[in-house]
C-alpha positions in Angstrom: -35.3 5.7 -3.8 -32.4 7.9 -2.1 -33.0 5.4 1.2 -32.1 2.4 -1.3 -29.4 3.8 -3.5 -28.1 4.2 -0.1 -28.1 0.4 0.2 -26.6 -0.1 -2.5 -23.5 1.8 -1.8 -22.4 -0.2 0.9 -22.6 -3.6 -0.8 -19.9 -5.9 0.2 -17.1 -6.0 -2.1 -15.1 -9.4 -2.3 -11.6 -9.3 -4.3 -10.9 -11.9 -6.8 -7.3 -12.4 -8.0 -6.6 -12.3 -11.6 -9.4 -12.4 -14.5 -12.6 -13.7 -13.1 -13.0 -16.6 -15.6 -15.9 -18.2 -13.0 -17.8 -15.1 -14.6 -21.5 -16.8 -15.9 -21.3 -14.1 -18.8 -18.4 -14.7 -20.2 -18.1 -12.4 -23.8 -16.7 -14.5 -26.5 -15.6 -10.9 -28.6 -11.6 -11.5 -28.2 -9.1 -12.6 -25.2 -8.9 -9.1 -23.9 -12.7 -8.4 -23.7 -13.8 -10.1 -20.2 -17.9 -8.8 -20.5 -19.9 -7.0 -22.9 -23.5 -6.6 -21.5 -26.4 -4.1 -22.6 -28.5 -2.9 -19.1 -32.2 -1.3 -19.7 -34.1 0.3 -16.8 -30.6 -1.2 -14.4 -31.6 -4.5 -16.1 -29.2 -6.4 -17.5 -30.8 -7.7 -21.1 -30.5 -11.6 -22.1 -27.4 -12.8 -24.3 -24.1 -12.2 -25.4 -23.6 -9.3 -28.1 -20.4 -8.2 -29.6 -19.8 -4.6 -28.8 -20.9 -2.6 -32.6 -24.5 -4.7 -32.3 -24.7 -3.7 -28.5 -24.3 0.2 -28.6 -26.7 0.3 -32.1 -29.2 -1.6 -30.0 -29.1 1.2 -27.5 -28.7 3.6 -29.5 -31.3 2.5 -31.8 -33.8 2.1 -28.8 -32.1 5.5 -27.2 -32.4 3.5 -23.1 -29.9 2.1 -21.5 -26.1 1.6 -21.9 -23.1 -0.7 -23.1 -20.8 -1.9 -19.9 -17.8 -3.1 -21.4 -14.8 -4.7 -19.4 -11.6 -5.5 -20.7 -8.1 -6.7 -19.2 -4.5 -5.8 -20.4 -5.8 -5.0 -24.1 -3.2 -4.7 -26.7 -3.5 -1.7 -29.2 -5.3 -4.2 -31.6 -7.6 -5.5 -29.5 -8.5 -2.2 -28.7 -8.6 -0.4 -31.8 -12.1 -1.5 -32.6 -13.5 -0.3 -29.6 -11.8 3.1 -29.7 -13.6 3.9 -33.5 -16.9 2.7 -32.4 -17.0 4.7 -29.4 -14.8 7.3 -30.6 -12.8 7.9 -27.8 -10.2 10.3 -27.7 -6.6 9.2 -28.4 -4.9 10.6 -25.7 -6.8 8.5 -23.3 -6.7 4.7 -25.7 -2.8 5.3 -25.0 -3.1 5.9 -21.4 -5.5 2.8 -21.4 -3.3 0.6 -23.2 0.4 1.3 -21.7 -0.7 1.7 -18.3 1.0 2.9 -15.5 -0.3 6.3 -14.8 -1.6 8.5 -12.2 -5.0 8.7 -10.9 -6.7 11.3 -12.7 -10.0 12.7 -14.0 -9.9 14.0 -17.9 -13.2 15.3 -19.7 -13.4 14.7 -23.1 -16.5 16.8 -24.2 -18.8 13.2 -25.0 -16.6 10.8 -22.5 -14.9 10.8 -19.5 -11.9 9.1 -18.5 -10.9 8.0 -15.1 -7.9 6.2 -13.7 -8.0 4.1 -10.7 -5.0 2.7 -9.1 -6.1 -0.3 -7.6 -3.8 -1.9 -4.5 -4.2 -5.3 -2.6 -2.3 -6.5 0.5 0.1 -9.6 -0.1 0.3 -12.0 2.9 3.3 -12.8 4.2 4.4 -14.9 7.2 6.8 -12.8 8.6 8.1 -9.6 7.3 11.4 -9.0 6.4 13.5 -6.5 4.6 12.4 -7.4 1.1 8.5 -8.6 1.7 6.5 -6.7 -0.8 3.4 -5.4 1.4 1.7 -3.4 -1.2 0.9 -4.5 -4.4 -0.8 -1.9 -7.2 -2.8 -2.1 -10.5 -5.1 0.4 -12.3 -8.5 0.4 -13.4 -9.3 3.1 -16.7 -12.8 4.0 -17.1 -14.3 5.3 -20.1 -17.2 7.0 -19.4 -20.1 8.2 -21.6 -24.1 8.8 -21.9 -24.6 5.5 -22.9 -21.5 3.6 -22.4 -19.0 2.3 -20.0 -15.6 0.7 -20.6 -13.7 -0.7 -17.5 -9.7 -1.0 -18.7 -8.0 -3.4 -15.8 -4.3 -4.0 -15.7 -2.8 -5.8 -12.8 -3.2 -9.5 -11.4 -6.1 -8.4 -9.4 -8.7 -6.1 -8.5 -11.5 -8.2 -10.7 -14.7 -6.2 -11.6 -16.6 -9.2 -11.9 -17.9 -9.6 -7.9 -18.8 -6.0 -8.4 -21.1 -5.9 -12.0 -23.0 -8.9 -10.5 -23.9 -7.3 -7.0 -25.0 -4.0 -8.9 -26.7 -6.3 -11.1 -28.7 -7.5 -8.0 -29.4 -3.6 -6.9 -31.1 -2.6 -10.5 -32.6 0.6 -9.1 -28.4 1.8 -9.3 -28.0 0.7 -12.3 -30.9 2.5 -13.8 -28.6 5.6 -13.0 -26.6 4.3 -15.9 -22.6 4.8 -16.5 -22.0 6.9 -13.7 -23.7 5.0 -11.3 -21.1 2.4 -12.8 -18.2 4.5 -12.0 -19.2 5.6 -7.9 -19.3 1.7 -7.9 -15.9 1.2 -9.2 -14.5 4.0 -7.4 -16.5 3.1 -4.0 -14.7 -0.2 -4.4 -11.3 0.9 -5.1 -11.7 3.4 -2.0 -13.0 0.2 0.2 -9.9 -1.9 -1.1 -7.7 1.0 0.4 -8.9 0.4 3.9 -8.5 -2.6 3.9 -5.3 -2.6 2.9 -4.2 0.3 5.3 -6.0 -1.6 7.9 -3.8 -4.5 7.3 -0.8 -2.5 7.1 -1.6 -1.1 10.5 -1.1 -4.1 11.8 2.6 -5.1 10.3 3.7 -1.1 11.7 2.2 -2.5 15.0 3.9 -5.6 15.0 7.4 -3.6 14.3 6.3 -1.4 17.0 6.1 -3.9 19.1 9.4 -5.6 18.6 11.1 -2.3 18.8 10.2 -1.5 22.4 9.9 -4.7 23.7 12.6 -5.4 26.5 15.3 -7.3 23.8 14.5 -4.5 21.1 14.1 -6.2 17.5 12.7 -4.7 14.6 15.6 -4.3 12.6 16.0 -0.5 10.5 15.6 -2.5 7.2 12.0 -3.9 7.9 11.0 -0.4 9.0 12.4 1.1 5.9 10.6 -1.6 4.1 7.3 -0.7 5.2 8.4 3.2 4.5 9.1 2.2 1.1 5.6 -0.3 0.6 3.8 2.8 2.8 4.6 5.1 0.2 3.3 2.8 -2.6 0.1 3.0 -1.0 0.6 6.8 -1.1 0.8 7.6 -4.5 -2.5 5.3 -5.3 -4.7 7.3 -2.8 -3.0 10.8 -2.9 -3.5 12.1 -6.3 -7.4 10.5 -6.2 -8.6 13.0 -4.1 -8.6 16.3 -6.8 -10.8 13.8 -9.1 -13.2 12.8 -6.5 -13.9 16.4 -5.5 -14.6 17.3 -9.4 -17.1 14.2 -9.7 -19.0 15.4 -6.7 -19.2 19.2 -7.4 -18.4 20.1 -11.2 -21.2 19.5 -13.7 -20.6 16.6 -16.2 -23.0 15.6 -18.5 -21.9 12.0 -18.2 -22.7 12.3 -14.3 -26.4 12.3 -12.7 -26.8 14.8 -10.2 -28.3 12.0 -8.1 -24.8 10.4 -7.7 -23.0 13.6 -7.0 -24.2 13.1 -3.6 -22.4 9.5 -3.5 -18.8 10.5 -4.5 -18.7 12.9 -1.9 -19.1 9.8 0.4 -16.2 8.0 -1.4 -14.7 11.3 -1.2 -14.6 11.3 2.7 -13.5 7.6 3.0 -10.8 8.7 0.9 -9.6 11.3 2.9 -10.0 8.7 5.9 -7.6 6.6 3.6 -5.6 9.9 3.7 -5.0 10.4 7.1 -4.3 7.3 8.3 -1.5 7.4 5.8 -0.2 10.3 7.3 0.0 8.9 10.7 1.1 5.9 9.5 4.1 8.0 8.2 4.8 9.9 10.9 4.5 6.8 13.2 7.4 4.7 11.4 9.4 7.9 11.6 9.1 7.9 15.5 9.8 4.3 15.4 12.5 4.5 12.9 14.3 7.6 15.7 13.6 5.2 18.5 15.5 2.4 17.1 18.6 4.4 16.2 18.3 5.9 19.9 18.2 2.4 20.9 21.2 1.2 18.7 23.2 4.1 20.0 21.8 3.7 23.7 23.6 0.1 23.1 26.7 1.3 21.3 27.3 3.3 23.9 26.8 1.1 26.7 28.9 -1.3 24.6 32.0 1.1 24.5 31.5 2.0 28.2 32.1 -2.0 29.1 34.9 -1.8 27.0 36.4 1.1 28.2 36.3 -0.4 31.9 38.0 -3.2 30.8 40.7 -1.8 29.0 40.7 0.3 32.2 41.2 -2.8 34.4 43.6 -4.7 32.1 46.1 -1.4 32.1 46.9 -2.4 35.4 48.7 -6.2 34.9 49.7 -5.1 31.6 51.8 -1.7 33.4 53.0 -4.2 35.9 54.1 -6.7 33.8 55.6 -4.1 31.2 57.4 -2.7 34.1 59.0 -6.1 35.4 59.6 -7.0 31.7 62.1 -4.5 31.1 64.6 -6.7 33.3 66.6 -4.3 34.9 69.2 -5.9 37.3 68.2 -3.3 39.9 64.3 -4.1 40.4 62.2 -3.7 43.5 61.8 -6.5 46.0 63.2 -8.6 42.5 65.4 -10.9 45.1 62.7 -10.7 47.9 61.2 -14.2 48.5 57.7 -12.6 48.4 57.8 -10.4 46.0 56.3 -11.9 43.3 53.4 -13.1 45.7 53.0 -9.5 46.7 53.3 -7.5 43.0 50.8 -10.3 41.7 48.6 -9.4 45.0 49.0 -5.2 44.7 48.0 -5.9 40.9 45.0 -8.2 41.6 43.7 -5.6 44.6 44.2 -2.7 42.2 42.1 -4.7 39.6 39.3 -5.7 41.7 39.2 -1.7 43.3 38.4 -0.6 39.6 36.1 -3.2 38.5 34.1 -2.5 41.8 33.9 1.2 41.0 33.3 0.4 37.5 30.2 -1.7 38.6 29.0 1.1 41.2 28.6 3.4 38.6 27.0 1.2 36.2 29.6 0.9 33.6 29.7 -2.9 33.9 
C-alpha cells in the first residue's frame, strides 16, 4: 500500500492556464463552483450533485467525502457553502478577498490552508520591465469529510490534478487530506519549475555580464531581484505550515500522509535554497557590473585626461603667440613658424607615446 501511495506522489503534474473548462465534470451549481464530486473507497461516485445533497449523502452513509472546487467566488456565491459546512468566518474572508500569506490555521472541525501558487511567463528576451514571476493562491478548506479548493489567479488549474488522483484511488481512499499533500505536492513541484526556469534568465545575465563586450544592463538584474523576491514570499512563509502538517496531530490529517508532507517539506526547502543562491548570485553579479561600469569610467577619464594632456601643448603655444607682442621669439625669422609648429607637434607625439606606453590610450 505504502509502495503505491508512493507512486502516487510523484504523478506528473501538467499546468493549465485559467479555469479548466475541458473538465468532463463540469458542476452546473453556479459560475464560481468549477467541481462538486462525492469520492467513496477513493472512488469518485456517478453524477453531478449540488453541494447540500452531496455532504447529506455522505454523511448519511458516514464514507467518503465532498471535493469541492471553486474559482474567484464572490461573498454570495460563497455564502451557501460557508453555512452548510460551517466554516469559520475568519477564513470565508481570507478565501474570498485573497491576497494573503501562506499559512496553516486549525479550526477545531476544519482546517484552512493557503497556497500561493506561481507560474513562469515566457518572454523572448528580458528586459527591465518583463514580469518573470507570476503568483496566485489556492485556499483549502479542510475537514473529515470535506474538501473545498478556493483558486484565485489566471492559472494553477486543479483540474489535471483531481483527475490523475482519480486514476490512483488507493490515495484517495485517504480522504481530504490525501487531497491536500496533492495540492500542496503540486504547488511545491510548480516552484521548481519555475526556479529552474529562472535559473536560466540569472544565467543568461551572467553570461552577458562577463562576456568580453559586458552587457546585462543593472535594470535587468534589478528586474530579476525584484521577480526573484516574488518567488520568495510564495515559498518562504510555506515552510512553518508544512512542518505542522507532518508532525502536529490533526484530526483532519491521517497519520499515513504525515509521512508525505515531510517529502513536500524537503522539496520545499530545496525550493529554499536555491532561492538563496539565487539571491546571493545576482548580488555578485549585480557588484561585478558596477566594478565593470567603473572599470570603464575610469579608463574613459584616463583617455580623456591624456588628451587634454596632449592638446595643452598647441593650445599654450598658440595662446602664447596669440598675445601678439611686437617683441616675439624668432616672430621675423623665415622658419619660425615651420619650427614652433614642428617643437609643438614633437612635444605632442612625445606625450601621446608615453601616454600609450603606459596604457592610458
Amino acid at each position: 500500500m505504502i509502495s503505491n501511495l508512493r507512486k502516487a506522489v510523484r504523478l506528473p503534474q501538467p499546468r493549465t492556464q485559467g479555469v479548466d473548462l475541458s473538465h468532463p465534470a463540469r458542476s452546473p451549481l453556479g459560475t464560481a463552483v468549477v467541481n462538486c464530486a462525492v469520492y467513496v473507497s477513493g472512488v469518485r461516485q456517478s453524477g453531478d450533485h449540488p453541494a447540500g445533497v452531496a455532504i447529506r449523502k455522505v454523511r448519511e452513509t458516514g464514507n467518503g467525502f465532498v471535493w469541492i472546487g471553486l474559482h474567484e467566488p464572490s461573498e454570495k456565491e460563497f455564502a451557501g457553502i460557508v453555512e452548510l459546512f460551517g466554516l469559520h468566518p475568519l477564513a470565508v474572508e481570507d478565501a474570498v478577498h485573497a491576497h494573503q500569506r501562506p499559512k496553516l490555521e486549525n479550526y477545531d472541525d476544519s482546517l484552512f490552508t493557503v497556497f500561493k501558487t506561481v507560474r513562469y511567463v515566457e518572454h523572448d528576451q528580458l528586459t527591465e520591465t518583463s514580469e518573470v514571476v507570476d503568483t496566485g493562491e489556492i485556499m483549502v478548506f479542510t475537514g473529515t469529510d470535506f474538501v473545498i479548493t478556493v483558486r484565485h489567479g489566471g492559472h494553477g488549474s486543479l483540474g489535471p490534478l483531481r483527475e490523475q488522483l482519480e486514476d490512483v484511488p488507493e490515495q484517495l481512499a485517504h480522504g481530504p487530506s490525501a487531497v491536500l499533500h496533492a495540492i500542496a505536492d503540486h504547488v511545491v513541484d510548480d516552484y521548481l519549475d519555475v526556479a529552474a526556469a529562472v535559473q536560466d534568465d540569472i544565467d543568461e545575465v551572467e553570461s552577458e555580464v562577463f562576456s568580453i563586450r559586458g552587457g546585462g544592463g543593472a535594470g535587468r538584474i534589478y528586474q530579476l531581484k525584484r521577480e526573484l523576491l516574488e518567488l520568495k514570499r510564495a515559498v518562504a512563509p510555506l515552510d512553518r505550515p508544512l512542518q505542522s502538517l507532518a508532525s502536529q496531530p490533526m484530526a483532519q490529517v491521517e497519520p499515513q500522509i504525515k509521512t508525505y508532507f515531510r517529502d513536500v517539506a524537503d522539496h520545499l526547502e530545496h525550493v529554499s535554497e536555491q532561492i538563496t543562491g539565487f539571491d546571493e548570485l545576482l548580488n555578485s553579479i549585480l557588484q561585478a557590473h558596477l566594478a565593470q561600469v567603473t572599470v570603464a569610467q575610469n579608463e574613459d577619464m584616463r583617455r580623456i585626461s591624456a588628451w587634454v594632456a596632449i592638446l595643452a601643448v598647441p593650445t599654450m603655444v598658440c595662446g602664447i603667440y596669440g598675445m601678439n607682442f611686437t617683441y616675439m621669439p624668432e616672430k621675423h625669422w623665415t622658419f619660425g613658424y615651420p619650427l614652433v609648429m614642428g617643437l609643438t607637434l614633437g612635444l605632442c607625439w612625445v606625450i601621446h607615446r608615453g601616454f600609450k606606453r603606459n596604457g592610458w590610450l
